[in-house]
mmCIF file as Biopython writes it, N, C-alpha, C and O atoms, coordinates in Angstrom:
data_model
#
loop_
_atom_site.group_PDB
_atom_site.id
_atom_site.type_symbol
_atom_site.label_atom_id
_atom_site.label_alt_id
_atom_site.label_comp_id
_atom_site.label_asym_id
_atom_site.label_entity_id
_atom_site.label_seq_id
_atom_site.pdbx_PDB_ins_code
_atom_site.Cartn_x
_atom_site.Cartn_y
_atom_site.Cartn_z
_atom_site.occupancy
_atom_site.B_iso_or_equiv
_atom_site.auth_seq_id
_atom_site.auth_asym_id
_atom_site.pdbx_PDB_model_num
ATOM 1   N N  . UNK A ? 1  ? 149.440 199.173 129.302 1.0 0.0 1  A 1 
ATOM 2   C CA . UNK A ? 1  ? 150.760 199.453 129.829 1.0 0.0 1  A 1 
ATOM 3   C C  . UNK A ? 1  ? 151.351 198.168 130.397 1.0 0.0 1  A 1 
ATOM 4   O O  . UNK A ? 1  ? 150.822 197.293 131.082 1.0 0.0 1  A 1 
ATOM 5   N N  . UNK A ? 2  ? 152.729 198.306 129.877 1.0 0.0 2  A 1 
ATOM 6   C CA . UNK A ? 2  ? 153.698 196.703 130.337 1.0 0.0 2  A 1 
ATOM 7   C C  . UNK A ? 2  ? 153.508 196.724 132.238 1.0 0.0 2  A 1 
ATOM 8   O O  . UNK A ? 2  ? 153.246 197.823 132.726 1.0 0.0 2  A 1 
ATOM 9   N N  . UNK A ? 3  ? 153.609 195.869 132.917 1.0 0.0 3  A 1 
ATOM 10  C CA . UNK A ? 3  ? 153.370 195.954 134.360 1.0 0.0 3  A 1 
ATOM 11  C C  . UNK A ? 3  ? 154.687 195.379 134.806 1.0 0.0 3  A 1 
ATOM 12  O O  . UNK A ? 3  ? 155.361 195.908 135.690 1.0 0.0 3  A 1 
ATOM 13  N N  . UNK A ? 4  ? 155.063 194.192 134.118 1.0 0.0 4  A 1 
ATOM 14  C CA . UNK A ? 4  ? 156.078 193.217 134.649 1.0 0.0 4  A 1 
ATOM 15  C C  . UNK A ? 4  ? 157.310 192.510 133.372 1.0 0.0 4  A 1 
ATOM 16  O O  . UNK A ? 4  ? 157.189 192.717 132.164 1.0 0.0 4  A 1 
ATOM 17  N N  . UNK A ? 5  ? 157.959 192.030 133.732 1.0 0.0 5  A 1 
ATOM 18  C CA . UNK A ? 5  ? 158.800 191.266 132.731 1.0 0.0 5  A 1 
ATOM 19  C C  . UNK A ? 5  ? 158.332 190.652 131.718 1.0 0.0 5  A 1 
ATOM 20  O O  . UNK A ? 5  ? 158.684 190.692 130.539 1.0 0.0 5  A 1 
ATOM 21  N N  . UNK A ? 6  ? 156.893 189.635 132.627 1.0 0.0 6  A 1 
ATOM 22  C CA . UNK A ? 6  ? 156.260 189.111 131.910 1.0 0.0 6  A 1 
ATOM 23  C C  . UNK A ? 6  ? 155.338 189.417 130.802 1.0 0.0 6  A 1 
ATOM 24  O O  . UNK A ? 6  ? 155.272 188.816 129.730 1.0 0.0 6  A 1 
ATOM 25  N N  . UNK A ? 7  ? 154.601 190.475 131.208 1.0 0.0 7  A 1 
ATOM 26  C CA . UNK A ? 7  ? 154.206 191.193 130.247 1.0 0.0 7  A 1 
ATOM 27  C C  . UNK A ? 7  ? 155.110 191.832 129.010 1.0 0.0 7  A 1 
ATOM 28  O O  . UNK A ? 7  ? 154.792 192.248 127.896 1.0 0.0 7  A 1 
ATOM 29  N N  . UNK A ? 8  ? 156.246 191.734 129.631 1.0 0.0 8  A 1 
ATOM 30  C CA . UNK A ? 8  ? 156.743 192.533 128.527 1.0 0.0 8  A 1 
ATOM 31  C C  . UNK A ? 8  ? 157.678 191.591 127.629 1.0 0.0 8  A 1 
ATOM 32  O O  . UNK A ? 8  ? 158.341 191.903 126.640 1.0 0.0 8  A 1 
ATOM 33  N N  . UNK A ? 9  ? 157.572 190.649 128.105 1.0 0.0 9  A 1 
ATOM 34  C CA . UNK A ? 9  ? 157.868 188.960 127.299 1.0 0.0 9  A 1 
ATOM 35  C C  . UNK A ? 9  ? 157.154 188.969 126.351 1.0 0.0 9  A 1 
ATOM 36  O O  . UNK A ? 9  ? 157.541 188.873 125.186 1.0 0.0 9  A 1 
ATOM 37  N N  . UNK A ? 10 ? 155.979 189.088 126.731 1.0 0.0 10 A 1 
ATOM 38  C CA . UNK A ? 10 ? 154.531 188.761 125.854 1.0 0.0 10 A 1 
ATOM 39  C C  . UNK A ? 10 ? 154.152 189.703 124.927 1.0 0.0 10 A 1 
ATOM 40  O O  . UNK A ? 10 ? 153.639 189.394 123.851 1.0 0.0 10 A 1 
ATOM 41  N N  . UNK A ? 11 ? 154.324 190.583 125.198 1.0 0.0 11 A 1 
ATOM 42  C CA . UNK A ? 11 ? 154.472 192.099 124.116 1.0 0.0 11 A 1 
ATOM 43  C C  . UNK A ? 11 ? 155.184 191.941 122.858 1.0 0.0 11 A 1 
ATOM 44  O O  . UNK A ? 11 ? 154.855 192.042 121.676 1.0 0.0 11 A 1 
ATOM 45  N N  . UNK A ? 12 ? 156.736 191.539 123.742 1.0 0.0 12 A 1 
ATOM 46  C CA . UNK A ? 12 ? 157.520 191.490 122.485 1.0 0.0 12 A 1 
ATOM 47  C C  . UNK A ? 12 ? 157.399 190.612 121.245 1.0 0.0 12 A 1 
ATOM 48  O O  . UNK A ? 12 ? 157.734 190.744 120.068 1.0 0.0 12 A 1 
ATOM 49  N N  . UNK A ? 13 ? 156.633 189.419 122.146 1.0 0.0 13 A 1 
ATOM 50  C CA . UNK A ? 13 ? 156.499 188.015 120.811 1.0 0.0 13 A 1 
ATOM 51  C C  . UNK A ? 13 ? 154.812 188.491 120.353 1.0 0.0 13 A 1 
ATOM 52  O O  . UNK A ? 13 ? 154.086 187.753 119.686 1.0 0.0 13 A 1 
ATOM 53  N N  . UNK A ? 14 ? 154.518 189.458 120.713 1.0 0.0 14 A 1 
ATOM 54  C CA . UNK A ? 14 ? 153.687 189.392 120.274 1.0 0.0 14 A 1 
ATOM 55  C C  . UNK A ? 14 ? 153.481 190.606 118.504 1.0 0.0 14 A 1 
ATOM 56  O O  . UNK A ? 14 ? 152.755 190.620 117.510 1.0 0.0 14 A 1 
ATOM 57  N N  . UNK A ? 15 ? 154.835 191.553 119.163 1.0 0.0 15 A 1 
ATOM 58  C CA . UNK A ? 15 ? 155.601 192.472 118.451 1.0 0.0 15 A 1 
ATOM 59  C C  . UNK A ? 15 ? 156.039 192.270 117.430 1.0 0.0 15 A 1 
ATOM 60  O O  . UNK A ? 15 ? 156.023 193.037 116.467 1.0 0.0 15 A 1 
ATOM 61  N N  . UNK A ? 16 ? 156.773 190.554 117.526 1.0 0.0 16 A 1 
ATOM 62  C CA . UNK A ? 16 ? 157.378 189.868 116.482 1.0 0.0 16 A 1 
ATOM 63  C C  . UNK A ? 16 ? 156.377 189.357 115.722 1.0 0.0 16 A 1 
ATOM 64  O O  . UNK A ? 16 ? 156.436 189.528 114.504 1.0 0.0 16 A 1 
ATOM 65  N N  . UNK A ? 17 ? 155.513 188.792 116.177 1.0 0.0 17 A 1 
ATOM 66  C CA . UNK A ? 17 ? 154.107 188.028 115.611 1.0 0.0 17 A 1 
ATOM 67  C C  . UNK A ? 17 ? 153.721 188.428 114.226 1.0 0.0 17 A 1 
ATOM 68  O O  . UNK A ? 17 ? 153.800 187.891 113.121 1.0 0.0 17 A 1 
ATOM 69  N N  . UNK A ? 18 ? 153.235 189.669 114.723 1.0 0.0 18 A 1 
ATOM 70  C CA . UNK A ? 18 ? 152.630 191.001 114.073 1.0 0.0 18 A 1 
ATOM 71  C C  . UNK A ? 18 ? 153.599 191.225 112.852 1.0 0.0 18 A 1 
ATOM 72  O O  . UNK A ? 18 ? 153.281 190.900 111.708 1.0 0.0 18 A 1 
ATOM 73  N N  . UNK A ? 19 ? 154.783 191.794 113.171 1.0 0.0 19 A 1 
ATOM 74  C CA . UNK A ? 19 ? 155.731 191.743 112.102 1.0 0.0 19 A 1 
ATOM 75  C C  . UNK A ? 19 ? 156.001 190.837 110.975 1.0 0.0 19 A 1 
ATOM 76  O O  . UNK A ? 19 ? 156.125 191.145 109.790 1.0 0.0 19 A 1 
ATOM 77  N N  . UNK A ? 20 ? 156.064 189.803 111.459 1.0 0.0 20 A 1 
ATOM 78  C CA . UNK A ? 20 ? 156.316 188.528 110.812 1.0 0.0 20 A 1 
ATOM 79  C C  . UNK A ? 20 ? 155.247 188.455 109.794 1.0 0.0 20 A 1 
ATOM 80  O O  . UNK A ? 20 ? 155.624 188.128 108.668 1.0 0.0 20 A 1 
ATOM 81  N N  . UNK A ? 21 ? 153.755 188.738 109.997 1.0 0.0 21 A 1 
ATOM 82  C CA . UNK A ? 21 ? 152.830 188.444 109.616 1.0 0.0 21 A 1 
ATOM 83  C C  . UNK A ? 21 ? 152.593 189.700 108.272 1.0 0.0 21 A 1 
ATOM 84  O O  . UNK A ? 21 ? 152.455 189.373 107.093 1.0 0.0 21 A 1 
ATOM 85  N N  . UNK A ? 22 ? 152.588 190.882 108.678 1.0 0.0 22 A 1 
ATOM 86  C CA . UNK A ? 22 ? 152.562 192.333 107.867 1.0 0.0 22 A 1 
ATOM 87  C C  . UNK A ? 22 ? 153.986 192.029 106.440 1.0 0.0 22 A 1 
ATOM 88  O O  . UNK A ? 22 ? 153.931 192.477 105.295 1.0 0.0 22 A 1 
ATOM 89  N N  . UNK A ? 23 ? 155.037 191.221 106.990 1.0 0.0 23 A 1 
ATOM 90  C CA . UNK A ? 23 ? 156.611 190.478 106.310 1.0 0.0 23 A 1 
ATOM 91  C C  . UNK A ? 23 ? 155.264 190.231 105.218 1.0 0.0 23 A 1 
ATOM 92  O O  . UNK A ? 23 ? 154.847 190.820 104.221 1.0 0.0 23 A 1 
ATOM 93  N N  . UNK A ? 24 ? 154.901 189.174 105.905 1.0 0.0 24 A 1 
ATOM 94  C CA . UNK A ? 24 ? 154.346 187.768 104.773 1.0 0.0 24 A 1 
ATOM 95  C C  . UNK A ? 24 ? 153.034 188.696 103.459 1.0 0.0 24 A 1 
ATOM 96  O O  . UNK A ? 24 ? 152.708 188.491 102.289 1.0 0.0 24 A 1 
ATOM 97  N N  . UNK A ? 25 ? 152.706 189.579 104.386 1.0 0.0 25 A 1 
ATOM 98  C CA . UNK A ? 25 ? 151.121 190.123 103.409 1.0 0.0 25 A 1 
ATOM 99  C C  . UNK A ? 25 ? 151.999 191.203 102.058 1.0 0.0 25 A 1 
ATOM 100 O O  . UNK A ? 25 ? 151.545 191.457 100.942 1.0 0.0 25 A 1 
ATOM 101 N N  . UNK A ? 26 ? 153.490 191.717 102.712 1.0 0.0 26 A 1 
ATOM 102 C CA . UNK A ? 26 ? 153.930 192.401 101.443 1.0 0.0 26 A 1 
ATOM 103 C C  . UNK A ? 26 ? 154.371 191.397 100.245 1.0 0.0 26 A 1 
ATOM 104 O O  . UNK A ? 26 ? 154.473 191.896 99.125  1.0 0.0 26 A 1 
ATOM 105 N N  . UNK A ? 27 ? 154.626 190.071 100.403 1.0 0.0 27 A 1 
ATOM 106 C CA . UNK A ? 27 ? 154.944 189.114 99.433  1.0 0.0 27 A 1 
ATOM 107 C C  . UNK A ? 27 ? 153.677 188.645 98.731  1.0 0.0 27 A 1 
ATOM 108 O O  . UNK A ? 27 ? 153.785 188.490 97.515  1.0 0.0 27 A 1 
ATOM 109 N N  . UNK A ? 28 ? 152.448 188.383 99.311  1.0 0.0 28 A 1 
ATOM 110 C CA . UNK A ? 28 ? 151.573 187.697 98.818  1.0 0.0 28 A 1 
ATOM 111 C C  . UNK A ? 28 ? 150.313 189.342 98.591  1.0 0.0 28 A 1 
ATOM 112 O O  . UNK A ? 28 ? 149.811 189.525 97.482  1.0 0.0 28 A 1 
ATOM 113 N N  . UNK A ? 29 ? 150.141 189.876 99.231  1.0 0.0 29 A 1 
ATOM 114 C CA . UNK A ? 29 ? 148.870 190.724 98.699  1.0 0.0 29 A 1 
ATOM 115 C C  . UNK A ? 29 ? 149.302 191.813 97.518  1.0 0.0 29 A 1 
ATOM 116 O O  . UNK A ? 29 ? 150.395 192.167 97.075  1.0 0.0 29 A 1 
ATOM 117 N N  . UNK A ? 30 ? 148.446 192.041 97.332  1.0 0.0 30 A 1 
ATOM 118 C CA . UNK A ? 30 ? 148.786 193.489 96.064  1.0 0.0 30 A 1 
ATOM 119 C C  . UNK A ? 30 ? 148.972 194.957 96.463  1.0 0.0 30 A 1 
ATOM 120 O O  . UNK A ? 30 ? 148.804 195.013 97.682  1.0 0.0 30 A 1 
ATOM 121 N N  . UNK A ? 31 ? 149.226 196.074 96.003  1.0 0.0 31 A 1 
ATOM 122 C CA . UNK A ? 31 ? 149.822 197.104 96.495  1.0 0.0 31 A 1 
ATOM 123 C C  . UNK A ? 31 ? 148.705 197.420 97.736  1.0 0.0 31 A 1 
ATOM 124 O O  . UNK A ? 31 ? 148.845 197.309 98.954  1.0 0.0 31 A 1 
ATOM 125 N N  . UNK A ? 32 ? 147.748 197.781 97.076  1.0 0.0 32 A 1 
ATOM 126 C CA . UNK A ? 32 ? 146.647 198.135 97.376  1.0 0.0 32 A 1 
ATOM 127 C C  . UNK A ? 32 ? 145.811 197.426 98.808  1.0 0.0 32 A 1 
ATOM 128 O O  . UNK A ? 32 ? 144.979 198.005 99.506  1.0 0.0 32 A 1 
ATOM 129 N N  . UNK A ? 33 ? 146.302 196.068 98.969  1.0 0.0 33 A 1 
ATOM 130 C CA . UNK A ? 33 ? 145.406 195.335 99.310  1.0 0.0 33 A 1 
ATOM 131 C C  . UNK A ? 33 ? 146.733 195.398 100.514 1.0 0.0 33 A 1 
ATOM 132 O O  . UNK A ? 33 ? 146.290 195.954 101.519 1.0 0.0 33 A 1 
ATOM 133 N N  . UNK A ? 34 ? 147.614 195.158 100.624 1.0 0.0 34 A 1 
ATOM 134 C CA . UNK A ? 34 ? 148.573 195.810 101.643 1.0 0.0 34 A 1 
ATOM 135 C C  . UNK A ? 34 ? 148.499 196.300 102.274 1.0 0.0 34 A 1 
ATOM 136 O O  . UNK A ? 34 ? 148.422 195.904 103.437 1.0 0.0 34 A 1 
ATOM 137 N N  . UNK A ? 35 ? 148.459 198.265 101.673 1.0 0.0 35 A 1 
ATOM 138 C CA . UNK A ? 35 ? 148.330 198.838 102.667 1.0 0.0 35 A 1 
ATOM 139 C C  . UNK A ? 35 ? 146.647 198.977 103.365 1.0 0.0 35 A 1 
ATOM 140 O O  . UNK A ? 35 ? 146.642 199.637 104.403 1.0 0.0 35 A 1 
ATOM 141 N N  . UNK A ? 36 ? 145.734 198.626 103.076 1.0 0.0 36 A 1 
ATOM 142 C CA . UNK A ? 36 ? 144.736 198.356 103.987 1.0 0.0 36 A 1 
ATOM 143 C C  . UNK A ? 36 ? 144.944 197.741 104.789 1.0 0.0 36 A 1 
ATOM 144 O O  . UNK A ? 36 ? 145.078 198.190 105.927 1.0 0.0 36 A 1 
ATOM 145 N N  . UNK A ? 37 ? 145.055 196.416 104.478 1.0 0.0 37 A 1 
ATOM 146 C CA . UNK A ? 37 ? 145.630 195.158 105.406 1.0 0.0 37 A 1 
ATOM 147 C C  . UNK A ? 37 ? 146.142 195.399 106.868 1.0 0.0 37 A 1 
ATOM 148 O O  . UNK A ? 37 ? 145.783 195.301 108.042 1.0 0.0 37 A 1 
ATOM 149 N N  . UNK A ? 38 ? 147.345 195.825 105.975 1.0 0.0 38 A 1 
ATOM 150 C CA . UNK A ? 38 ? 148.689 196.219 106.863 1.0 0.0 38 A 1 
ATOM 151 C C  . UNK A ? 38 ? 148.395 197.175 108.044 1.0 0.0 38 A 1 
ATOM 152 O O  . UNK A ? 38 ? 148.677 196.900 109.210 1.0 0.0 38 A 1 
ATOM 153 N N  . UNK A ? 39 ? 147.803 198.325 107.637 1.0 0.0 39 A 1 
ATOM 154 C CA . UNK A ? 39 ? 147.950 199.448 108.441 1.0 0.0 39 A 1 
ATOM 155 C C  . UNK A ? 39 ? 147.192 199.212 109.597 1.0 0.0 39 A 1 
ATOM 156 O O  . UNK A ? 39 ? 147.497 200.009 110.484 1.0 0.0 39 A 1 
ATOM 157 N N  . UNK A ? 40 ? 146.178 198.288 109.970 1.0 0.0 40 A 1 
ATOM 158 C CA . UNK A ? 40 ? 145.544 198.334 111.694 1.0 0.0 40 A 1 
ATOM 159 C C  . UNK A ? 40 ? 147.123 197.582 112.411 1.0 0.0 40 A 1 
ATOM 160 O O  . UNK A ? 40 ? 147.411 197.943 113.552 1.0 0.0 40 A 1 
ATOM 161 N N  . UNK A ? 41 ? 148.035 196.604 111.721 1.0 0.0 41 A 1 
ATOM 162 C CA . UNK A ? 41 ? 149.134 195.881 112.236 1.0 0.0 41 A 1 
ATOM 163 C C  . UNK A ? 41 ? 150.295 196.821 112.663 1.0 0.0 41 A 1 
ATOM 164 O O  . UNK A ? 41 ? 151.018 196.756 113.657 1.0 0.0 41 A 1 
ATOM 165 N N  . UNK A ? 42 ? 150.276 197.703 111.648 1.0 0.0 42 A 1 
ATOM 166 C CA . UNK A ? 42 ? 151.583 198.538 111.633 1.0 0.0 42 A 1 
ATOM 167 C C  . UNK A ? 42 ? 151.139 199.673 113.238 1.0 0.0 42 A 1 
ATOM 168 O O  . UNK A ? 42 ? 151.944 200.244 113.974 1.0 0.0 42 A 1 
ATOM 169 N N  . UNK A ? 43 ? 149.852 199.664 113.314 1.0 0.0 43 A 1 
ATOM 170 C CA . UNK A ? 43 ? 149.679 201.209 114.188 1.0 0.0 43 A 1 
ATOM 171 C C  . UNK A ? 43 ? 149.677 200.232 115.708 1.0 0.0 43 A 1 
ATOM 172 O O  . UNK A ? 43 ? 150.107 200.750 116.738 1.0 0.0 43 A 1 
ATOM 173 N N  . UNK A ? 44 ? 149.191 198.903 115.709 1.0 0.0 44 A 1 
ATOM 174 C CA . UNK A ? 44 ? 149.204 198.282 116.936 1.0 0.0 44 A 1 
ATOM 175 C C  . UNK A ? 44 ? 150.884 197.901 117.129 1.0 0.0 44 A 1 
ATOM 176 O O  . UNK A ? 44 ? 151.241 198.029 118.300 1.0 0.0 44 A 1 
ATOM 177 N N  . UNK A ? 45 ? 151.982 197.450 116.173 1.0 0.0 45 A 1 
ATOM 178 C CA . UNK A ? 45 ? 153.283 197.237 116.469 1.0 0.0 45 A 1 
ATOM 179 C C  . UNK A ? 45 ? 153.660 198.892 117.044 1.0 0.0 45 A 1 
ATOM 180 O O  . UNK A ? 45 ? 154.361 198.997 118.051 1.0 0.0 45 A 1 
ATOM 181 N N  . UNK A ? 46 ? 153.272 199.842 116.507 1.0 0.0 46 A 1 
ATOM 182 C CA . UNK A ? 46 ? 153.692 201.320 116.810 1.0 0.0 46 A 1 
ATOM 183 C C  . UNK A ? 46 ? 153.266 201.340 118.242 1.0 0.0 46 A 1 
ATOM 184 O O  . UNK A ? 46 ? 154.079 201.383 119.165 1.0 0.0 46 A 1 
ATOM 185 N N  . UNK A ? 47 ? 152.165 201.315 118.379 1.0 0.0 47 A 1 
ATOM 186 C CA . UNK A ? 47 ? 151.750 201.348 120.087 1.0 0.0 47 A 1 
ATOM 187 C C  . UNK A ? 47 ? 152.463 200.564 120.857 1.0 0.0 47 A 1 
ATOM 188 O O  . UNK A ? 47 ? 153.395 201.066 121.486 1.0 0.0 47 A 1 
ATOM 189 N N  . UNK A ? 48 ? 152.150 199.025 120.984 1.0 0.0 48 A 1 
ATOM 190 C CA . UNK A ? 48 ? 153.329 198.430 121.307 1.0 0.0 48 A 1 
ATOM 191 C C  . UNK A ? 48 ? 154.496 198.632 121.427 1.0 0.0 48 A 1 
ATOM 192 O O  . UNK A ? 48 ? 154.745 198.628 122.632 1.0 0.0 48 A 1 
ATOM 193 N N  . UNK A ? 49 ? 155.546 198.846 120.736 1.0 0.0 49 A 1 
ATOM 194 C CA . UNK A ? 49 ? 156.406 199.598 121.226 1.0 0.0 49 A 1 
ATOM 195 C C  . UNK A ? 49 ? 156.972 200.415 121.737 1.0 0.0 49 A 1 
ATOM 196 O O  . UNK A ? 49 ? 158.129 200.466 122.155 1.0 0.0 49 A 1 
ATOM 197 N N  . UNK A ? 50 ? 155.964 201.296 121.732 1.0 0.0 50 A 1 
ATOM 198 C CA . UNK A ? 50 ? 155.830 202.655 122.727 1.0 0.0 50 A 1 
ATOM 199 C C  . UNK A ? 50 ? 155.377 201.789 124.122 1.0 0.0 50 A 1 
ATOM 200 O O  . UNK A ? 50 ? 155.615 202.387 125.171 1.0 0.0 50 A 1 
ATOM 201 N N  . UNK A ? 51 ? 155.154 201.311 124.167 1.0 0.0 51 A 1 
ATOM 202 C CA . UNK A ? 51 ? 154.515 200.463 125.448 1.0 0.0 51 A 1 
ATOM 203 C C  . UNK A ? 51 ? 156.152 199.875 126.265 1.0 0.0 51 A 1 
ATOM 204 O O  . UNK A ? 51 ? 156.527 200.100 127.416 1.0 0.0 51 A 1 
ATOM 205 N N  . UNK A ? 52 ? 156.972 198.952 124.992 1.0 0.0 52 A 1 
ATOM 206 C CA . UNK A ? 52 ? 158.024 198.310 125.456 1.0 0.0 52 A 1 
ATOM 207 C C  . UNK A ? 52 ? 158.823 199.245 126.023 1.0 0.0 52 A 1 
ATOM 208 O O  . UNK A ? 52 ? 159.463 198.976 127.039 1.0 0.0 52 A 1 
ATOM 209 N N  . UNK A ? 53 ? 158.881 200.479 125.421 1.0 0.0 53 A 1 
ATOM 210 C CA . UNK A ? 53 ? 159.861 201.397 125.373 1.0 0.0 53 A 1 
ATOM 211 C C  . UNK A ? 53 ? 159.857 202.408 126.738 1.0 0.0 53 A 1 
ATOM 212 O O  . UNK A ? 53 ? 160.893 202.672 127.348 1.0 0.0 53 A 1 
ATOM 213 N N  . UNK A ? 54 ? 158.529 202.927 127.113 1.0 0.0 54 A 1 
ATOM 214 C CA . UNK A ? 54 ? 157.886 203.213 128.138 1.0 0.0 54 A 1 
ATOM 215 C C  . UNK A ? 54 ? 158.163 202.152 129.867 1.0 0.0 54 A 1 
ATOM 216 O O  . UNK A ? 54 ? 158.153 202.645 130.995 1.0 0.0 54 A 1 
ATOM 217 N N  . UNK A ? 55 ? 158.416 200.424 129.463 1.0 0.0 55 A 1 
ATOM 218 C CA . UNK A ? 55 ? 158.543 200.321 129.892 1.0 0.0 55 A 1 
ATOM 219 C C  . UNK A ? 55 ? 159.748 199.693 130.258 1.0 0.0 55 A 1 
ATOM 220 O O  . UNK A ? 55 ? 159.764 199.154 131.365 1.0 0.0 55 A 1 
ATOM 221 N N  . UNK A ? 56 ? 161.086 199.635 129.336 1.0 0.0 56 A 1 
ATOM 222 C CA . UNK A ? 56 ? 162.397 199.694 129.392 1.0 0.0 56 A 1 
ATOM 223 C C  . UNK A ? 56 ? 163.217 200.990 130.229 1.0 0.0 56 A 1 
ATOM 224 O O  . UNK A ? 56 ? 164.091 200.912 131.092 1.0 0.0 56 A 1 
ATOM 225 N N  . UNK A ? 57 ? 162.559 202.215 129.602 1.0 0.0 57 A 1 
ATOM 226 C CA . UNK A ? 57 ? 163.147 203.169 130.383 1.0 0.0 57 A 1 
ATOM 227 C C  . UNK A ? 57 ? 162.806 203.762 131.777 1.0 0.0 57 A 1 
ATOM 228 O O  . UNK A ? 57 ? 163.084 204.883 132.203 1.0 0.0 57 A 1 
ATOM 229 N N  . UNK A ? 58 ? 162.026 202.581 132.493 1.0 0.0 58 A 1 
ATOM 230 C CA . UNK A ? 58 ? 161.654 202.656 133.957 1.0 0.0 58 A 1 
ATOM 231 C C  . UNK A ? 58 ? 162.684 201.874 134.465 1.0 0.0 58 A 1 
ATOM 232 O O  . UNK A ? 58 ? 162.965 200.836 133.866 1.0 0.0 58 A 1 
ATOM 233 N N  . UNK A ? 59 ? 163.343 202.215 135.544 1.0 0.0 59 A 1 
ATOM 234 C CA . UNK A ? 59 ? 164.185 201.395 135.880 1.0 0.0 59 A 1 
ATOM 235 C C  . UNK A ? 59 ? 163.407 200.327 137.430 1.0 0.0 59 A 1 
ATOM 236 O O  . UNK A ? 59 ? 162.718 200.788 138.340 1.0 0.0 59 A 1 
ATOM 237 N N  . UNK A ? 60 ? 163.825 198.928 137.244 1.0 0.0 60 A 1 
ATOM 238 C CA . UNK A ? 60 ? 163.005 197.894 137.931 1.0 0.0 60 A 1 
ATOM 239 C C  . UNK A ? 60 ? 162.564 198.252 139.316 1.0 0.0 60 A 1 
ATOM 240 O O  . UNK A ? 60 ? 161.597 197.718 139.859 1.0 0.0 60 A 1 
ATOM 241 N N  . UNK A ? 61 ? 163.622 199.566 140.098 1.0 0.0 61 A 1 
ATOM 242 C CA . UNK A ? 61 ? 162.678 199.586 141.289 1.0 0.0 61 A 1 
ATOM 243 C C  . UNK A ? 61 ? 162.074 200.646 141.593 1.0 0.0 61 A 1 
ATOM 244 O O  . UNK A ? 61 ? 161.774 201.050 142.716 1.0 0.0 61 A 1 
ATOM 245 N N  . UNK A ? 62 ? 161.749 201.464 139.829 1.0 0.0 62 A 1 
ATOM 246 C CA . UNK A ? 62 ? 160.463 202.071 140.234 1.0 0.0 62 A 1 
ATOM 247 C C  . UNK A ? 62 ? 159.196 201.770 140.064 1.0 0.0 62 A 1 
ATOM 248 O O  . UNK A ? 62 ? 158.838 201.022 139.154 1.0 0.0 62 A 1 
ATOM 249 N N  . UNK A ? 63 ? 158.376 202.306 140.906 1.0 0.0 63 A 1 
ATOM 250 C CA . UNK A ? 63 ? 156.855 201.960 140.934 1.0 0.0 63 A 1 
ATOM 251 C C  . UNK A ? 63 ? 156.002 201.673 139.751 1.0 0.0 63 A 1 
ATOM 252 O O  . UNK A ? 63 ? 156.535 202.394 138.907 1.0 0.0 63 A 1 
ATOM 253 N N  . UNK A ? 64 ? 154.938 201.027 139.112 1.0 0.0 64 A 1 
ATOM 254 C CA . UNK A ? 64 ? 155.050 200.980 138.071 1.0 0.0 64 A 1 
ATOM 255 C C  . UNK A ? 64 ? 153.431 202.232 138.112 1.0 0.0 64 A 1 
ATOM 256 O O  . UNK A ? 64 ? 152.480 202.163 138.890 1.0 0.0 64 A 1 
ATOM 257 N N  . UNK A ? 65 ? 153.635 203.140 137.109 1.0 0.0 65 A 1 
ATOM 258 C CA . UNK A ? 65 ? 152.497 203.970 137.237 1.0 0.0 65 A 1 
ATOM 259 C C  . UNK A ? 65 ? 151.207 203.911 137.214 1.0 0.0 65 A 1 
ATOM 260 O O  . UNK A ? 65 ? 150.757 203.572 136.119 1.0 0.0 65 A 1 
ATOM 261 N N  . UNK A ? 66 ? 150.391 204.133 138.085 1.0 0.0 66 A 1 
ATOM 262 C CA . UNK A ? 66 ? 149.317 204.286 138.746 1.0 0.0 66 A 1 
ATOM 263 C C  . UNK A ? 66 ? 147.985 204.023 137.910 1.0 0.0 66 A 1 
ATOM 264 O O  . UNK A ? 66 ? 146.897 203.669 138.363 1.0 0.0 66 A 1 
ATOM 265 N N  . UNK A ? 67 ? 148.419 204.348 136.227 1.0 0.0 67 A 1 
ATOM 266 C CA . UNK A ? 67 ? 146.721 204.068 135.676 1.0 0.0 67 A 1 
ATOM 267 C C  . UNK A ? 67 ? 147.577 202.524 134.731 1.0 0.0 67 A 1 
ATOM 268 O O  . UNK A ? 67 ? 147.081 201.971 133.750 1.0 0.0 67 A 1 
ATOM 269 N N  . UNK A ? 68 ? 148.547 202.244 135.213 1.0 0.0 68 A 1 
ATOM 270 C CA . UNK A ? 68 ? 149.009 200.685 134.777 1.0 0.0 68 A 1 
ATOM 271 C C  . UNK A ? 68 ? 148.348 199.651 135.993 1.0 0.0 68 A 1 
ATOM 272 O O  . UNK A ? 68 ? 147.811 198.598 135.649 1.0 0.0 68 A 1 
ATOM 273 N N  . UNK A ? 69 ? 148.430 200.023 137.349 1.0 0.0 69 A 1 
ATOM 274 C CA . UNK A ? 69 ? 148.516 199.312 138.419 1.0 0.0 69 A 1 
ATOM 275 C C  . UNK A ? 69 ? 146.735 198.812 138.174 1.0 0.0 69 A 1 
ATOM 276 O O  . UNK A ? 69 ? 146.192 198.051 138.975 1.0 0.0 69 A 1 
#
């Protein structure tokens, strides 16, 4: 769970990372070899974002929840 800004700095490039990278494996791997590849990337960008999102719709002066802290 995001805690701070910073964390959630780091999430996002890390969001992009990921993306960027899953971009590059649909140009160069084969159908097949893709979606293996791909899919541990695609389910960690999915979490992740549920993470960003979780922690966008907290507004900054609430507490941040208890099994994050």
């Amino acid at each position: 769970m995001i805690r701070n800004d910073q964390e959630l700095q780091c999430t996002q490039e890390r969001i992009a990372f990921f993306c960027r990278l899953v971009a590059h494996m649909r140009q160069v791997e084969s159908p097949a070899n893709f979606r293996y590849m791909a899919s541990g990337y695609l389910a960690e960008i999915e979490k992740m974002h549920a993470e960003v999102m979780a922690y966008l719709s907290r507004h900054a002066s609430e507490p941040v929840p208890a099994e994050a802290a």
